[in-house]
C-alpha positions in Angstrom: 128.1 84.2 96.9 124.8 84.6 98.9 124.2 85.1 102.6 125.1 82.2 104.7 122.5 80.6 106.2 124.0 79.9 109.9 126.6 82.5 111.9 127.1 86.3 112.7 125.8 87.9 110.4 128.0 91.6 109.7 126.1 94.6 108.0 129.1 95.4 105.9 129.0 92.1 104.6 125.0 92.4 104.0 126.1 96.1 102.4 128.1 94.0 99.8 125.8 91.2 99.0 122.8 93.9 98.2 125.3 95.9 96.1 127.9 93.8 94.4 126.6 90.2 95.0 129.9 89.8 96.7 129.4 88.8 100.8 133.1 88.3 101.5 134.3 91.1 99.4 136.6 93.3 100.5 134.7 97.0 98.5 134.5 99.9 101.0 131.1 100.6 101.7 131.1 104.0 103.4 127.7 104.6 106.0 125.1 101.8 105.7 121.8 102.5 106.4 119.5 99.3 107.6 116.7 101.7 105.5 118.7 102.2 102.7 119.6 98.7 102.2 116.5 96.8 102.9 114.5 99.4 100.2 116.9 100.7 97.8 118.5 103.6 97.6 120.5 106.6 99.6 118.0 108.2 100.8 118.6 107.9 104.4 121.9 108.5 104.7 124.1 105.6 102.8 127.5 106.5 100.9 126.1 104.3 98.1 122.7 103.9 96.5 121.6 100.2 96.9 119.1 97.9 94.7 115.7 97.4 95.5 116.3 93.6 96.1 114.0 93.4 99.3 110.9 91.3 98.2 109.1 90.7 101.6 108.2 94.4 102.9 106.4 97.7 102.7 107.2 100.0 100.8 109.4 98.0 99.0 107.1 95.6 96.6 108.3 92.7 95.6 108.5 93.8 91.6 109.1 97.2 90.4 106.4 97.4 88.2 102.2 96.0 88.3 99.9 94.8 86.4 96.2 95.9 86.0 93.0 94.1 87.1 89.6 94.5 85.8 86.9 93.7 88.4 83.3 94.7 89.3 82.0 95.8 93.0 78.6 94.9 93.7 77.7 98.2 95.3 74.1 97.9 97.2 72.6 95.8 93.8 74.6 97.8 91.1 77.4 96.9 89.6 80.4 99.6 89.1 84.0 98.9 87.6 86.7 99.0 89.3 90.7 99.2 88.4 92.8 97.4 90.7 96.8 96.5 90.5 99.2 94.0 91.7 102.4 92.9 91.7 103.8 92.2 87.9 105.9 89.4 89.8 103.1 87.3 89.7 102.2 87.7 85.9 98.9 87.4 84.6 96.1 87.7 86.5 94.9 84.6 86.1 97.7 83.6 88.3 96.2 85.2 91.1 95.1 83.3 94.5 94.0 83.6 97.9 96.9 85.7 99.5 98.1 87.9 96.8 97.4 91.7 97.8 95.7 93.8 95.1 95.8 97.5 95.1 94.0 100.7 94.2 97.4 102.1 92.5 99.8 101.4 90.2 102.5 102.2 92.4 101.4 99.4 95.0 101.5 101.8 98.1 97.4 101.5 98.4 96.1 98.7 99.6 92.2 97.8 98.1 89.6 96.5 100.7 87.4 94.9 98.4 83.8 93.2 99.2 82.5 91.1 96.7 84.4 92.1 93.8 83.6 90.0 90.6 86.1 89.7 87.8 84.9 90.3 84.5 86.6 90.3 80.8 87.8 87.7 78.4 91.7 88.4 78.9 93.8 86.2 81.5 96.3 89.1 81.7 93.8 91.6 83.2 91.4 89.2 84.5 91.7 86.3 87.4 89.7 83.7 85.5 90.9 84.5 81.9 87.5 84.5 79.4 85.5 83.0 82.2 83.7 85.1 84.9 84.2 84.4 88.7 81.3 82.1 90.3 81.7 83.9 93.8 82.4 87.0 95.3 86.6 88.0 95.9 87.2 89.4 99.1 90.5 91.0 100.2 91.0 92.3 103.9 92.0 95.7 105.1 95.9 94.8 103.9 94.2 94.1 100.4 94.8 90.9 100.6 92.8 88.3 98.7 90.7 85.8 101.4 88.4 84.2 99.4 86.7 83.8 96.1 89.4 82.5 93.6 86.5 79.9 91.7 86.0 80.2 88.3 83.6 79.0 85.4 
């Protein structure tokens, strides 16, 4: 069963679903923790260690693992190379598009704020336009999120 989508809501019920997949179960749940359950874990205080199933915050990404981009930053006239990450939930980098977040580590806790960044390589998994280059800059904000520049040859 999932999480209806109209009435009260109860966390115990929530504490079930996250856990056992079951929302009108009747499993003892012991202390819930709103942390706990939305990240994964026991940390903060839950009887039971829940399942990072969360896919829409911070610090919870929305895979487990990443993936590994190869990119160039114009810097001043010179080019330098650059290793970024993102989320392996999205597959190969040429999936990538305006609005996916890239980041400086593999852990996805850092977001990159990247001017001008052009993608380089002849491999769609580590590079956004597979064995083509990009034909304009890729910007991401101060979030590391991509704004612009998803063109390719």
């Amino acid at each position: 069963m999932a999480v209806p989508s109209s009435g009260t809501l109860s966390m115990v019920k929530l504490a079930r679903e996250a856990k056992y997949a079951d929302y009108n179960g009747g499993q003892t749940m012991g202390t819930i923790s709103m942390y706990d359950l939305t990240n994964g874990g026991n940390s903060n205080g839950s009887t039971i260690s829940y399942p990072t199933v969360n896919t829409g915050c911070t610090p919870n990404p929305e895979t487990r693992g990443s993936l590994q981009l190869t990119a160039v930053r114009d810097t001043m006239g010179t080019d330098s190379a650059i290793t970024l990450y993102y989320s392996a939930g999205i597959g190969d980098a040429s999936n990538l598009q305006v609005g996916h977040t890239l980041y400086s580590d593999s852990n996805l806790t850092t977001p990159y704020d990247l001017t001008c960044g052009l993608q380089t390589g002849s491999s769609a998994t580590t590079t956004i336009c597979g064995s083509g280059d990009a034909t304009s800059c890729i910007d991401t904000n101060s979030s590391g999120v991509i704004t612009n520049g998803i063109s390719c040859n």
